[in-house]
C-alpha positions in Angstrom: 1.1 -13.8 -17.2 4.8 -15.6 -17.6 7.0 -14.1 -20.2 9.3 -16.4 -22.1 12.5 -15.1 -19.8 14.4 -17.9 -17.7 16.7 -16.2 -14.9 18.7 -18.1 -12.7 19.4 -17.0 -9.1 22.9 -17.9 -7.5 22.8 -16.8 -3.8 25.5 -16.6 -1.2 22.4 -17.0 1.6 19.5 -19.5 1.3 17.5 -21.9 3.6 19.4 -25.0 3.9 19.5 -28.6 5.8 21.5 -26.4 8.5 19.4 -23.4 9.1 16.4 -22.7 8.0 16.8 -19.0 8.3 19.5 -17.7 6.4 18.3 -15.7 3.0 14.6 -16.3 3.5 13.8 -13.2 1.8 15.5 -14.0 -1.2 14.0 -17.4 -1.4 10.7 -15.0 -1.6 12.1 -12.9 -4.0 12.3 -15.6 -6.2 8.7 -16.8 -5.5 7.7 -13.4 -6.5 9.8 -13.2 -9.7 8.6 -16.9 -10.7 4.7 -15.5 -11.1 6.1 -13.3 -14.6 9.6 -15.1 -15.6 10.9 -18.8 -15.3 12.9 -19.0 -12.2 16.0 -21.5 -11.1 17.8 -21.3 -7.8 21.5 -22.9 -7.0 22.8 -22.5 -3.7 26.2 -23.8 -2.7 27.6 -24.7 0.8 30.5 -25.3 2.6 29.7 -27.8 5.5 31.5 -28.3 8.4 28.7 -29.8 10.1 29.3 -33.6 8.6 32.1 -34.9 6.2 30.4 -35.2 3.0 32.0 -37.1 0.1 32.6 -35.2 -3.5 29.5 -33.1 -3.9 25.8 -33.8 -2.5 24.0 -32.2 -4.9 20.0 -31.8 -3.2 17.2 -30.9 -6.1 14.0 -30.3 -5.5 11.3 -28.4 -7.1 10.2 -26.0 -4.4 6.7 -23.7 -5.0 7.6 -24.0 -8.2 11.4 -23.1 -8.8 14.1 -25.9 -9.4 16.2 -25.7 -6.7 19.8 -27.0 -6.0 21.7 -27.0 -3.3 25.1 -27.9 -3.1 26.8 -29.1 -0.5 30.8 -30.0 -0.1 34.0 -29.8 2.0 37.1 -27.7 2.2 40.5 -29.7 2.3 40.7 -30.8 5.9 44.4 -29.7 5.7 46.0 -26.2 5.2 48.8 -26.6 2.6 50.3 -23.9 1.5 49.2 -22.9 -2.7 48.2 -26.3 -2.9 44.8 -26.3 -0.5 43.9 -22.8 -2.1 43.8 -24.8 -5.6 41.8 -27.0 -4.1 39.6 -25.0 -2.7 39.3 -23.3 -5.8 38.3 -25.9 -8.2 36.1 -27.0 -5.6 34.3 -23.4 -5.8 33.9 -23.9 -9.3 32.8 -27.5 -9.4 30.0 -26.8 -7.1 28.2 -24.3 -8.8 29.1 -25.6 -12.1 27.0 -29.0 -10.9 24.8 -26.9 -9.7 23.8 -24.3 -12.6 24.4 -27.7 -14.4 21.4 -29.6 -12.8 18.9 -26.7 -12.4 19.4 -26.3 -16.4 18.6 -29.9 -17.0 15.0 -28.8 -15.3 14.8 -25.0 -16.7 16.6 -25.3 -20.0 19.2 -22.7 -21.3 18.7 -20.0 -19.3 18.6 -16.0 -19.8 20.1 -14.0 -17.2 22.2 -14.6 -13.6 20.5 -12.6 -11.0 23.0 -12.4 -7.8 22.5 -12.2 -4.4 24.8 -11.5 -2.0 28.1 -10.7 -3.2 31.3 -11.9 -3.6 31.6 -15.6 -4.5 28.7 -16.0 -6.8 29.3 -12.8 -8.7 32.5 -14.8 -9.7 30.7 -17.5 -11.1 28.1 -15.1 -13.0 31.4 -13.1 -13.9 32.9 -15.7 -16.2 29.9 -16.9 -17.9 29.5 -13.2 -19.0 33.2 -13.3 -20.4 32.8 -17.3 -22.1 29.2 -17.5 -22.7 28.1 -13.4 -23.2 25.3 -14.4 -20.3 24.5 -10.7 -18.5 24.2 -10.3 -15.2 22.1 -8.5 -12.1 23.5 -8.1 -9.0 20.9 -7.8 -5.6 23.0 -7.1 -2.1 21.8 -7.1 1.4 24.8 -7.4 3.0 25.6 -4.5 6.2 29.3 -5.5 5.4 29.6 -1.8 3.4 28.4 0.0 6.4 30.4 2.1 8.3 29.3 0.5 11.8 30.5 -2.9 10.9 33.6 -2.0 8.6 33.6 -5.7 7.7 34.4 -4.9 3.9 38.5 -6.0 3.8 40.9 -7.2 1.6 43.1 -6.1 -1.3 41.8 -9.1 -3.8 38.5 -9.7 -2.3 37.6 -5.6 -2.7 39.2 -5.9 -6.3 37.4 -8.6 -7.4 34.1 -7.0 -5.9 34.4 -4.1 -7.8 34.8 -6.0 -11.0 32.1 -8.1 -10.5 30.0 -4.7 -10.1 31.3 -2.4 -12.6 30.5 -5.8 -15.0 26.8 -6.1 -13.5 23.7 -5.0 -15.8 22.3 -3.4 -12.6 23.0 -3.2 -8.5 19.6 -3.7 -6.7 20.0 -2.6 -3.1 16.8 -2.5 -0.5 17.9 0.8 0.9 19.7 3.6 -0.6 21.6 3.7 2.4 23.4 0.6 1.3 23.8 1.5 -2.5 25.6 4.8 -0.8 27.8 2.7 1.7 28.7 0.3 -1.8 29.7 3.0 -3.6 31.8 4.5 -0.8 33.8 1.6 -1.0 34.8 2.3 -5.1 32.2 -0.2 -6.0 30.8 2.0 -9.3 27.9 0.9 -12.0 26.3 3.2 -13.6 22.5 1.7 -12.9 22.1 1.0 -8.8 18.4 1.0 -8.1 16.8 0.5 -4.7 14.2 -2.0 -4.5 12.3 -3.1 -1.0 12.1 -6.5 0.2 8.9 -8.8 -0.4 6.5 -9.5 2.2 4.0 -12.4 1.5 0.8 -13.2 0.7 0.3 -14.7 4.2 0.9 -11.0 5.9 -1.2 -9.3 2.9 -4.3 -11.3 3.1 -4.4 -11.9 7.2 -7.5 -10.5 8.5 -7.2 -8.4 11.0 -9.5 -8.3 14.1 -11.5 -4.6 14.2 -12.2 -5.1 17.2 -9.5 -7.5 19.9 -10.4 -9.0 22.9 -9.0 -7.3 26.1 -5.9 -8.4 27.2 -4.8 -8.4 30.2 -1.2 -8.0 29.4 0.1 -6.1 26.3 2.0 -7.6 24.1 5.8 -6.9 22.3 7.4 -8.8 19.7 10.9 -9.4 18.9 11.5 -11.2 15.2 15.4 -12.2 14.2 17.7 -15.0 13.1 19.2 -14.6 17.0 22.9 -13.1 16.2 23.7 -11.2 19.2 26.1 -8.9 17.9 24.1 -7.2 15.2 20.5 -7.6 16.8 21.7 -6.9 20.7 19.1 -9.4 21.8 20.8 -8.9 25.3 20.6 -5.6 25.5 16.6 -6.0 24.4 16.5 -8.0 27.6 18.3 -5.7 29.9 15.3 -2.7 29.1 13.0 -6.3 29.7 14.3 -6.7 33.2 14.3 -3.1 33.7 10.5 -2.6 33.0 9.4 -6.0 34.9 11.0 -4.8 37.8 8.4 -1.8 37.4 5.2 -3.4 36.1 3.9 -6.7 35.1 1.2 -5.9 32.3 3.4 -6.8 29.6 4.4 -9.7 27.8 7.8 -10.2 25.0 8.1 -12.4 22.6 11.1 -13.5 20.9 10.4 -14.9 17.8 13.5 -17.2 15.4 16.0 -19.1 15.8 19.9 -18.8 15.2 23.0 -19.4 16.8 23.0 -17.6 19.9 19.7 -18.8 21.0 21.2 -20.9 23.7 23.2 -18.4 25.1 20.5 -16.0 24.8 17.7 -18.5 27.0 20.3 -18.9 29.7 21.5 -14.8 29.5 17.4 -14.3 30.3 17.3 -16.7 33.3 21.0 -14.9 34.6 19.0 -12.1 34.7 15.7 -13.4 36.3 13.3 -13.2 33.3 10.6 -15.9 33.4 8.3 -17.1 31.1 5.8 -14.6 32.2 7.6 -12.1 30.9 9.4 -13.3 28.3 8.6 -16.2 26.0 11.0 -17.8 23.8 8.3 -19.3 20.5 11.1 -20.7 18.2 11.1 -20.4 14.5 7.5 -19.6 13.4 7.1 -19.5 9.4 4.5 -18.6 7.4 0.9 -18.7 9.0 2.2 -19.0 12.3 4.6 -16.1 12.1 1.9 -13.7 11.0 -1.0 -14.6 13.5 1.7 -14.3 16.1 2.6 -10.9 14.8 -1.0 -9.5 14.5 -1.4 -10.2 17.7 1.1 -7.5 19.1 1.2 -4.3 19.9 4.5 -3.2 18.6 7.5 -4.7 17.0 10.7 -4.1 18.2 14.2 -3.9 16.7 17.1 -2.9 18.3 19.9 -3.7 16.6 23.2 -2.5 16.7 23.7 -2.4 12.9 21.4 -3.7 10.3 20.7 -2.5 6.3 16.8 -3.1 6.2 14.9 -6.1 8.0 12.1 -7.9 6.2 10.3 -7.9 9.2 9.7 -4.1 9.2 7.8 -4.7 6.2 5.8 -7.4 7.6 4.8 -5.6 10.3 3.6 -2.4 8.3 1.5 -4.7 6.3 -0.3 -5.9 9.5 -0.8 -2.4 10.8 2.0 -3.1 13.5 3.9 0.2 14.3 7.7 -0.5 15.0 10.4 0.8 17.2 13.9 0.8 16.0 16.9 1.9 16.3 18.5 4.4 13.9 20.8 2.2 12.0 21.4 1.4 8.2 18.3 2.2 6.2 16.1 1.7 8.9 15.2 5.5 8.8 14.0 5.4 5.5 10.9 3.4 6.2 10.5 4.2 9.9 9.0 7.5 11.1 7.1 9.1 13.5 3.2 7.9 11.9 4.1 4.4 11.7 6.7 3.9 14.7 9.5 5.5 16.6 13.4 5.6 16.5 16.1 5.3 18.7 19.6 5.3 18.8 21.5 2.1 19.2 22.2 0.9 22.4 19.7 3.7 23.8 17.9 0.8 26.2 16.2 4.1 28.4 14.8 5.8 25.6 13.4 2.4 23.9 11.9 1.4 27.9 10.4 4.9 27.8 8.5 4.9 24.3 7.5 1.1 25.5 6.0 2.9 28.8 4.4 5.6 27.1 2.5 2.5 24.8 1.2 0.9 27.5 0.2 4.1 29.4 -1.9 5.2 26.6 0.9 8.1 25.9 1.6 6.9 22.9 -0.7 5.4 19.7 -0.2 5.1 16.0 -3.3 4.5 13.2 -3.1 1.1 12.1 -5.1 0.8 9.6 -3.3 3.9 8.1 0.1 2.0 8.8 -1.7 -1.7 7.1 -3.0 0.6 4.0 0.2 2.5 3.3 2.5 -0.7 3.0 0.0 -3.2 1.9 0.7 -2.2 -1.9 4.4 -1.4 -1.3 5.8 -4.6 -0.5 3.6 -7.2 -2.2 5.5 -10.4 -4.4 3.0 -8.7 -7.3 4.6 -5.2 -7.2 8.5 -6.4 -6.6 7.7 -9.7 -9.2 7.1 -7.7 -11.7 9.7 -4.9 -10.9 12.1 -7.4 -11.1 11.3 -8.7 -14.3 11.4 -5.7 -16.1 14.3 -4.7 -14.8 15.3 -7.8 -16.4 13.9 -7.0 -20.1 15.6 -3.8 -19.5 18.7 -5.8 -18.9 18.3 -8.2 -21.9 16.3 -5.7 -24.6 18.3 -2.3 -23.9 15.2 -1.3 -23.4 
């Protein structure tokens, strides 16, 4: 049952015109909130893909939640003072139309909730100094950790830790990254770790008791295809390595993302054909689950990472993952439900791969499936969320 509560989410990341991938789990988050509270979404972006005239403002009402997404140019000329003004009223314009238009649909609304820090903590920033409108602030971001050291700046770190020592609370899906934020002087006194949401698509899928034989075992790979943080490469180095050994396995490489044409012509470099490795594409919803129930394990073997969704989606299907050691990775990933590596560690993830398909290694599914399935679900984090809200707006 909805409560009377009417939150409006301004996120740095969301699926847009561009790229479907980008902030997918927040754009569940949301769904998940929407079942207990009212729910409005404004997104703004700064193309570079087409010249785009004023602002090109893009509303729909998606599963529910009034959506805007806001689209604009940067002055195509750097002027010194003067392009920064620009830049900055155009900042402000575009969420202002933004917050502006999704109102018109929700009505006065409650509470910001924030995700992905800094630019839209700004805007959530001053309507809590003009308006007296509170705050939450949900990060995602591996930009705290210590293997990216990507958090820089004098006045973007100041302005940061304003924006959260002002927050009502700090939501972070690992405590990992709530330890890395605060590392870096960025203080509230109410950070709480909450996990990511996994659908009802992965909840509810059916799984087989008992498969057909294959004749090839399969691995699947699931990421937005950014070679630097996920080392997709390196993935396929161990691939070549164990196809040069044995041919009863099969990889899949599920998503999309900038890299994937480097990454299809990297794999042919190195001799990997389609019987070893397929390429699928984005897959959403349905599609993405029945594809990964039917693997064996899921792998991750990224370089740096805070927490991937796709962990959790994987638990709830019974999958067991191996990972690398990185970001809060180890605080869901453990010896009953998967395996961890270091990064980089392309023998010791080809050796835990071997040991699978040798019968050297197994993991309980159904234990995995039953120990996640209540963990992750839009019910449990909905209403979480919301009452971390009433918290928020009660002071209770």
């Amino acid at each position: 049952m909805k409560n009377n509560y009417k939150i409006l989410y301004l996120t740095r990341w969301y699926p847009n015109r561009y790229d479907p991938m980008p902030g997918l789990f927040i754009r569940r988050h949301a769904e998940a909130v929407n079942r207990f509270c009212q729910v409005g979404v404004v997104y703004t972006y700064i193309s570079e893909q087409e010249k785009i005239r004023g602002f090109d403002v893009d509303f729909d009402v998606i599963n529910g939640i009034p959506t805007a997404k806001v689209y604009y140019n940067n002055p195509r000329y750097n002027i010194p003072v003067i392009s920064g003004i620009v830049k900055g009223y155009r900042f402000f314009q575009a969420w202002h139309k933004g917050i502006k238009r999704v109102s018109k649909e929700l009505g006065n609304f409650d509470l910001f909730h924030i995700h992905i820090l800094t630019r839209p903590g700004i805007m959530a920033l001053w309507y809590k100094w003009v308006h007296g409108k509170p705050y939450v602030v949900s990060e995602h971001w591996s930009r705290y950790l210590s293997e990216t050291d990507n958090f820089k700046g004098w006045f973007r770190k100041r302005i940061t830790r304003l924006v959260v020592k002002n927050a009502e609370t700090v939501i972070t899906v690992t405590q990992n990254l709530a330890d890395a934020m605060q590392q870096h002087k960025l203080k509230n006194k109410n950070y709480r770790v909450l996990a990511n949401v996994v659908t009802d698509d992965f909840l509810n899928y059916p799984i087989q008791k008992n498969p057909e034989e294959k004749k090839k075992s399969t691995f699947i790979h699931v990421s937005c295809f950014e070679d630097k943080s996920k080392n997709i490469s390196g993935l396929m180095n161990m691939i070549r390595s164990m196809a040069n050994k044995r041919n009863d396995f099969i990889f899949k490489l599920v998503g999309e993302g900038k890299d994937i044409n480097f990454l299809k012509q990297y794999a042919r470099d190195i001799g990997l054909t389609e019987e070893t490795v397929v390429f699928t594409g984005l897959l959403e919803g349905k599609n993405l689950v029945k594809e990964m129930a039917s693997a064996g394990l899921l792998v991750v073997f990224s370089n740096y990472e805070n927490f991937p969704v796709v962990i959790n989606e994987s638990f709830t299907l019974g999958i067991p993952v191996i990972a690398t050691r990185v970001g809060g990775i180890p605080e869901f990933v453990n010896n009953s439900n998967g395996r961890l590596i270091d990064a980089g560690d392309e023998v010791a993830l080809e050796k835990h791969l071997t040991d699978y398909l040798e019968g050297k290694l197994s993991f309980d599914n159904q234990k995995i499936r039953a120990e996640s399935h209540d963990i992750f679900s839009p019910e449990k984090i909905g209403r979480e969320l919301c009452d971390i809200y009433s918290q928020c707006l009660t002071g209770q």
